[in-house]
N, C-alpha and C positions, 0 to 999 in steps of 0.2 A: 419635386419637393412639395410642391402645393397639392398635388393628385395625393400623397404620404398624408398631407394633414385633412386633406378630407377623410379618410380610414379611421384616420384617431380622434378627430371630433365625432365621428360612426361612434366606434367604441366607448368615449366616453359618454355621448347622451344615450346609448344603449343601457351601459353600466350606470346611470342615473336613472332615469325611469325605473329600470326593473329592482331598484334600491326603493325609490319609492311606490312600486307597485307591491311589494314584497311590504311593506310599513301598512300598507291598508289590505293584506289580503283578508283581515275579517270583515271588513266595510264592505269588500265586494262578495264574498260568502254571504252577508246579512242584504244583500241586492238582491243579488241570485236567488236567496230563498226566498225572497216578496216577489220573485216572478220577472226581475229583471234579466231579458237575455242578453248572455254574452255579446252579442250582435253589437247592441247598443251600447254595451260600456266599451268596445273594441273601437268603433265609432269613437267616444267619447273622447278617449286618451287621444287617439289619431290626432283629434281638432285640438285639444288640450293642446299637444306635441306641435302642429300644424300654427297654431297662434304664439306659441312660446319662442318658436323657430323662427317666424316672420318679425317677433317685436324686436325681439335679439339682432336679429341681420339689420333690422332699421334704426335701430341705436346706433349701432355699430357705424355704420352705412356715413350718418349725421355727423359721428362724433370725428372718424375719417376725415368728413370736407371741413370740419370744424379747425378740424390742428392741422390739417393742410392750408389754411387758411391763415395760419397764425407762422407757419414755420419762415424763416426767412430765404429769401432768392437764393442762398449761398449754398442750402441743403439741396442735394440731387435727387427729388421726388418728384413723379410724376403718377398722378392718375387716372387710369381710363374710365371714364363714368359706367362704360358698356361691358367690363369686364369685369368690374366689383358687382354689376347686377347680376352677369351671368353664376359669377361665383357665390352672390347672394340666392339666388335659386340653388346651387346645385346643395349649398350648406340645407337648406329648410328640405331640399328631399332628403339628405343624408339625414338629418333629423328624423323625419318622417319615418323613413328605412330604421333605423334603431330603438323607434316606438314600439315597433313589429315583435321583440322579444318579450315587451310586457304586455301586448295583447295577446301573445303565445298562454303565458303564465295564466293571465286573466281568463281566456276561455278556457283552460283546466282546474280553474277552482271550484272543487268540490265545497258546496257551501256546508254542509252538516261537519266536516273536517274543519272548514277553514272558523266555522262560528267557535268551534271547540269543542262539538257532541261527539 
C-alpha cells in the first residue's frame, strides 16, 4: 500500500508542476527568446521541485514527532526514525521524477508561439 502512494503522490506532483508550467508558458517563451536555454530553466524547476520536496518531507517529518509526542501511551503508534527518512528520500525523488514532465514541456517551448507571434 505504501509502494501505491508513492505512484499517486508521482502523479500528483507531476500533474501539479505541469499545471503550473503550462500557467507560465509565456514567461518561459519570453526567456527562451532573451537567449535563455532550455538547459537552465530544466535545471531550474529540477531545484525548484528538489527544495519544495525536501521542505515538505521536513515539515512533515517535524510535525510526525510532534503529534507522536502528544498522542497518549494508550494509542498503538510506533515510529521508526530510519524508515520515515528512507521514505523521506524516496517521496523528494518521486518528486523530482514528476518534475520530468514539465521540463519535457519547458524544453519544447517554442518561444515566438508561446509569446503569441
Amino acid at each position: 500500500m505504501i509502494y501505491f502512494l508513492f505512484v499517486i503522490s508521482a502523479v500528483i506532483v507531476a500533474i501539479f508542476l505541469y499545471v503550473l508550467t503550462v500557467q507560465k508558458i509565456s514567461m518561459f517563451g519570453v526567456m527562451k527568446a532573451q537567449g535563455i536555454s532550455g538547459g537552465y530553466l530544466s535545471r531550474s524547476v529540477i531545484a525548484q521541485t528538489f527544495l519544495l520536496a525536501a521542505v515538505g518531507v521536513l515539515v512533515g517529518f517535524i510535525l510526525t514527532l510532534i503529534t507522536g509526542a502528544f498522542l497518549p501511551s494508550a494509542v498503538p503508534v510506533a515510529f521508526d526514525i530510519v524508515t520515515m527518512c528512507i521514505y523521506g528520500l524516496i517521496l523528494i525523488v518521486v518528486a523530482i521524477m514528476g518534475a520530468v514532465f514539465s521540463v519535457l514541456t519547458i524544453v519544447r517551448i517554442d518561444p515566438l508561439k508561446a509569446i503569441g507571434g
